[in-house]
C-alpha positions as CSV (number, residue, x, y, z in Angstrom):
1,X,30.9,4.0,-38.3
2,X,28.3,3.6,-35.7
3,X,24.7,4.3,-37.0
4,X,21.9,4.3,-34.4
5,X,17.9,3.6,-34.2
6,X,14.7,3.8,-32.4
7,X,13.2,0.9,-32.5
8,X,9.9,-0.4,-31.0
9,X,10.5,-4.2,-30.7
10,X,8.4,-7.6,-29.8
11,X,9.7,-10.2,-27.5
12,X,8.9,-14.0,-27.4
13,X,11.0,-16.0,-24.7
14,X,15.2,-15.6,-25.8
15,X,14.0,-14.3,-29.5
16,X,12.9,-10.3,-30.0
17,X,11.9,-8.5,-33.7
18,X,11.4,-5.3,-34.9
19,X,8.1,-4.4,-35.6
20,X,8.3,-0.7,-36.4
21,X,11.2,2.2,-36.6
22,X,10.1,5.3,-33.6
23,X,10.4,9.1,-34.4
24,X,12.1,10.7,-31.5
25,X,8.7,12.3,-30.7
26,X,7.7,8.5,-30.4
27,X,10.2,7.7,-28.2
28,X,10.2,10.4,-26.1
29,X,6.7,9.8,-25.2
30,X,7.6,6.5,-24.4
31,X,10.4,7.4,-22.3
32,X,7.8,9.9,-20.3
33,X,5.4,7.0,-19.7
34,X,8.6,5.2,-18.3
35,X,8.3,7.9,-15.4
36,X,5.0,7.1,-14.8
37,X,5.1,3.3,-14.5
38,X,8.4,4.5,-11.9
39,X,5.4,6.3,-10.0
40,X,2.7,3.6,-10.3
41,X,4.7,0.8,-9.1
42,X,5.8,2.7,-6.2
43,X,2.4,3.6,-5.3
44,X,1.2,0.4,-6.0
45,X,3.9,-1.5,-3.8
46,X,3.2,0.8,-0.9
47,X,-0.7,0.1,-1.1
48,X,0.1,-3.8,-0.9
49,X,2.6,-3.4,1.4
50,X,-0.4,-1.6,4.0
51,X,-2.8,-4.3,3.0
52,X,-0.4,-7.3,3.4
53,X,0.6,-6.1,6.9
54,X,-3.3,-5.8,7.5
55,X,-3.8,-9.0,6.7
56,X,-1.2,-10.4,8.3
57,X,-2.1,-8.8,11.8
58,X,-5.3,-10.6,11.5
59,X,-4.0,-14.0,10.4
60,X,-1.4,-13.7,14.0
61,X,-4.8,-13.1,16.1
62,X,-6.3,-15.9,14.3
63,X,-3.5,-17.8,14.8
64,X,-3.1,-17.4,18.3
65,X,-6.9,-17.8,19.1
66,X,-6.8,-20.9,17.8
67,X,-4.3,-22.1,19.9
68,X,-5.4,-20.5,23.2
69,X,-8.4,-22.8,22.1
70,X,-6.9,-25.9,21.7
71,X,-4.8,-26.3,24.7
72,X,-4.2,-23.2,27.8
73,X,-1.4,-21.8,27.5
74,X,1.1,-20.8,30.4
75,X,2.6,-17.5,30.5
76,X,5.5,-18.4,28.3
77,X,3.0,-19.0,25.5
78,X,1.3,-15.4,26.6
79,X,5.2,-13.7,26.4
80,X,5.6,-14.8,23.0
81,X,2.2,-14.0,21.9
82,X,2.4,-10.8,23.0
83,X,5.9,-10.1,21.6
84,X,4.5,-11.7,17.8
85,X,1.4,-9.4,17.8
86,X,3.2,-6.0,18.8
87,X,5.4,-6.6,15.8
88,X,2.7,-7.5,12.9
89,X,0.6,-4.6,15.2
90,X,4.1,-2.1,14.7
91,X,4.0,-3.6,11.2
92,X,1.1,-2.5,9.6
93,X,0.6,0.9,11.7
94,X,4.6,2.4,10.5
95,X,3.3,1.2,7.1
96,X,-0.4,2.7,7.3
97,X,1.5,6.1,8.6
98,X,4.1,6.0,5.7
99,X,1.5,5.7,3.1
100,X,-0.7,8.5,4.7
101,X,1.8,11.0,4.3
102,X,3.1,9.8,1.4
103,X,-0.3,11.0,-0.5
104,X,-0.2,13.8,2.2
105,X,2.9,15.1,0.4
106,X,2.1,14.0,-3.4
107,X,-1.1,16.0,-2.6
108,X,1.3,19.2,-1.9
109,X,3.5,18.4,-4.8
110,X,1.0,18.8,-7.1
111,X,-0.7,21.5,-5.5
112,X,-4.2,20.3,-5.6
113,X,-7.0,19.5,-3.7
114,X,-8.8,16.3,-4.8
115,X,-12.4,15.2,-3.8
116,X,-13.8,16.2,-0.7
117,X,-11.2,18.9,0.3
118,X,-8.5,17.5,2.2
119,X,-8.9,14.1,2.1
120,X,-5.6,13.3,4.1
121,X,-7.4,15.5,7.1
122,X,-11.1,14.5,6.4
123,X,-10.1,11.0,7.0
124,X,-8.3,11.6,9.9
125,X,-10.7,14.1,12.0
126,X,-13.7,11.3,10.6
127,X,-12.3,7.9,12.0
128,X,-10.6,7.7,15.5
129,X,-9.1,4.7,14.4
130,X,-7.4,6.7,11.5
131,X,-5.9,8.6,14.3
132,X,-5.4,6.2,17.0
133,X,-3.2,4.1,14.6
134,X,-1.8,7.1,12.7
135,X,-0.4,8.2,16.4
136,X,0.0,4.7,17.7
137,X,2.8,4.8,15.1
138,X,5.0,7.3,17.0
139,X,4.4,5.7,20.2
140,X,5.6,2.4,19.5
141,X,8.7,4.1,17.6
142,X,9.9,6.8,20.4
143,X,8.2,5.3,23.8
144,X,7.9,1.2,24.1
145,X,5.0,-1.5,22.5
146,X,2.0,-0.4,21.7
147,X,-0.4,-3.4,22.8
148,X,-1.2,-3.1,26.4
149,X,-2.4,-6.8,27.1
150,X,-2.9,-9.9,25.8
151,X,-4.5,-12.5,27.8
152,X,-6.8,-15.5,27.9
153,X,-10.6,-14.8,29.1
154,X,-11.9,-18.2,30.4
155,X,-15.8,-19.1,30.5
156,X,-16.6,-21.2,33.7
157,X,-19.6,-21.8,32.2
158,X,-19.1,-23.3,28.6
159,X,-15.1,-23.8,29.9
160,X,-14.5,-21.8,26.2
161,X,-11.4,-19.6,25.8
162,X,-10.7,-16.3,23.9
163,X,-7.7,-14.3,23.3
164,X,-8.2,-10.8,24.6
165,X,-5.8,-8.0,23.2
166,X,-6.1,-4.5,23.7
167,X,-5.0,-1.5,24.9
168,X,-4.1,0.5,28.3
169,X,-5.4,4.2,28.2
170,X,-3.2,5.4,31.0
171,X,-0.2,3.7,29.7
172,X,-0.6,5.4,26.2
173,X,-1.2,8.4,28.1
174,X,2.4,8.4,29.6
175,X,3.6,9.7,25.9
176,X,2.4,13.2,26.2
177,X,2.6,13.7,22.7
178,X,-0.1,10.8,22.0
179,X,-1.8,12.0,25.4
180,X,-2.4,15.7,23.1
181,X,-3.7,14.4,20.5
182,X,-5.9,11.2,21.3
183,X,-7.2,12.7,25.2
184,X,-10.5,14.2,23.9
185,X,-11.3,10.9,21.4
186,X,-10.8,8.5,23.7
187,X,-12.4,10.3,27.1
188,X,-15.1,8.0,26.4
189,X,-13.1,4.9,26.1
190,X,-12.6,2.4,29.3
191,X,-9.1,2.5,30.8
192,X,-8.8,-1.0,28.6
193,X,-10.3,-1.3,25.4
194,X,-9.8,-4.1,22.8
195,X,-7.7,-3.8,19.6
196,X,-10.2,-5.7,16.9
197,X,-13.1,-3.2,16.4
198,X,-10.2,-0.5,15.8
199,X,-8.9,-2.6,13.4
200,X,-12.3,-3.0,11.4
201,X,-13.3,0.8,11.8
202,X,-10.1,1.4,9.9
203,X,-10.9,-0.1,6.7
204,X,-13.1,2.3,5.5
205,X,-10.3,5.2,5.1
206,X,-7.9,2.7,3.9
207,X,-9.8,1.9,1.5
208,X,-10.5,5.4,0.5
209,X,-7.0,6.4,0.7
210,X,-6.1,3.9,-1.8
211,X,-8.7,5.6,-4.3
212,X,-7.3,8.7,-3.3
213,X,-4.1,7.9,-4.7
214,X,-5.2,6.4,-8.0
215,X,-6.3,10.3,-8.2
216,X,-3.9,11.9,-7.6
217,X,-1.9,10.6,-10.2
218,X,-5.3,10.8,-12.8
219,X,-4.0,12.7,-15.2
220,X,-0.7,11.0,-15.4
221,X,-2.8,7.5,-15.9
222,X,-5.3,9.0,-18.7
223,X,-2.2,10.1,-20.5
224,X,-0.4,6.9,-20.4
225,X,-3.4,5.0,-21.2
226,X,-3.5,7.1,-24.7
227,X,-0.2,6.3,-25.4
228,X,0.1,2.7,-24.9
229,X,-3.4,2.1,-26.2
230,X,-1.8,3.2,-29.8
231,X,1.2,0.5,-29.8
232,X,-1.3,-2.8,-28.1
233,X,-2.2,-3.3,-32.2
234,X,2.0,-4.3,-32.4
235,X,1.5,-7.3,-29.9
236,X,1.1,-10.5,-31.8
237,X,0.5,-12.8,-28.5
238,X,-0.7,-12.6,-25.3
239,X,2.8,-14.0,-24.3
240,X,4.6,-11.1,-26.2
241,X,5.6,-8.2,-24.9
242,X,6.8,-4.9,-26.5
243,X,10.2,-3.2,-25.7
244,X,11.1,0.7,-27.3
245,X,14.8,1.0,-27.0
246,X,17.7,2.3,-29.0
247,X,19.5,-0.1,-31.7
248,X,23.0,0.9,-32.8
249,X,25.3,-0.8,-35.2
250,X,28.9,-1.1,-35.3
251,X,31.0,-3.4,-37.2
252,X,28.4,-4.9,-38.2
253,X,27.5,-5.6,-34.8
254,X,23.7,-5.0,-34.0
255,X,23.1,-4.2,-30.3
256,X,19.5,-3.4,-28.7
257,X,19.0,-1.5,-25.5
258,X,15.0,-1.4,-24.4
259,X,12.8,-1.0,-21.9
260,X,9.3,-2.7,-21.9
261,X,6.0,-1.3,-22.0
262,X,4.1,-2.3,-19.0
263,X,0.5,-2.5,-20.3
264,X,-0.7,-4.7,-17.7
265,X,0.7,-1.9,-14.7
266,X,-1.1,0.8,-16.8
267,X,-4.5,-1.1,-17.6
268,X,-4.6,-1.7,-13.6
269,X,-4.2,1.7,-12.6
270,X,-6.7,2.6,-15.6
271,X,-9.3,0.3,-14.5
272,X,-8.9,1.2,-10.7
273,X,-9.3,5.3,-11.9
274,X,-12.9,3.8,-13.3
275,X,-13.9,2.3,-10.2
276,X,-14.2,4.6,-7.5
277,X,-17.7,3.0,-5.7
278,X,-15.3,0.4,-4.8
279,X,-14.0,2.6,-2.7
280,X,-16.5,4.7,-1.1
């Protein structure tokens, strides 16, 4: 006869031991927190996944610059330049526009709105870079590459070199859709006008976005925090980590099924909740 358990248990490398016997009200509220560490990571992975793109636009400019420094390059060099940055650029701006509505539509789901108003909008009426790359998006998808130029700027005088990248107005302008919305923001623009100090304006809505969604998901974080904060006492080493599962018995045959408690994903999105002047 098979005879089952829920079980709370420590593991230690291959070896794992019962530390205490769970009420099903204990392991239901375990299994909701399960949900939540679903939703953190997911937020969590889409937050890096912006910021890593970020970064690693700016590391292609860098590494390009340097080059054009070191030795001119022909127009072969300039192709492949071009070709590398319009894909970390495409990158990081179908990422960026995933995450934004992403909060857009948690921000519906739970029909509330946080801080400010509309953040989602605030942000994107306050910064034209918000919506320059937010649009930029569905140019690069439906009409062709985004960056307009890429070229070396020579000085005669200190025979220096710089990588110039940037944009064409009228050629962004040929997508009507992106003509509608961007026409009045960037009347003041040249027809050309560089890609870096878009790229630096937009880190202040990142940024705030990323607080944004630690907030939306506030309650959800507060009431994880309380839970796990009552089983931490059951971890004996740093090294350890706590599972909750089911343990059944048949034939004398013991066999544990568990999940583990993720306190280091929870204590980061606590501590992050706690920490809003980062972000503002």
């Amino acid at each position: 006869m098979a005879t089952s358990n829920y079980i709370l248990f420590e593991s230690v490398g291959q070896s794992a031991k019962k530390v205490k016997e769970l009420s099903i009200e204990e392991f239901n509220e375990l299994n909701d927190i399960e949900t939540n560490y679903n939703k953190f990571r997911y937020l969590k992975w889409k937050m890096q996944e912006v910021e890593l793109n970020y970064d690693s636009l700016f590391e292609g400019i860098n590494k390009y610059e340097i080059k054009s420094q070191n030795s001119t390059p022909n127009l072969n060099d300039i192709e492949n330049y071009s070709i590398d940055l319009n894909r970390l650029l495409t990158n990081f701006i179908s990422s960026f526009k995933f995450f934004a509505d992403f909060l857009k539509s948690e921000s519906l789901k739970s029909k509330k709105e946080i801080v400010d108003g509309n953040v989602i909008s605030k942000y994107y009426d306050d910064y034209l870079s918000y919506r320059f790359f937010y649009n930029l998006r569905n140019y690069s998808q439906h009409y062709t590459f985004p960056i307009g130029y890429v070229y070396i700027q020579t000085n005669l005088n200190t025979f220096s070199r710089k990588l110039e990248i940037g944009f064409t107005k009228s050629k962004l302008f040929q997508d009507r859709a992106f003509r509608d919305k961007l026409k009045e923001s960037l009347l003041k623009y040249n027809e050309t006008f560089p890609l870096r100090p878009l790229l630096f304006d937009i880190l202040t809505p990142l940024k705030y976005l990323k607080y944004y969604g630690f907030l939306l998901y506030k309650n959800d974080i507060i009431k994880t925090n309380c839970i796990t904060e009552k089983y931490r006492k059951y971890l004996s080493t740093s090294a350890s980590t706590l599972d909750f599962g089911i343990e059944s018995i048949e034939n004398e045959v013991k066999n544990i099924k568990g999940r583990m408690i993720d306190f280091e994903l929870g204590d980061y999105f606590y501590s992050m909740l706690n920490k809003r002047n980062n972000f503002t």
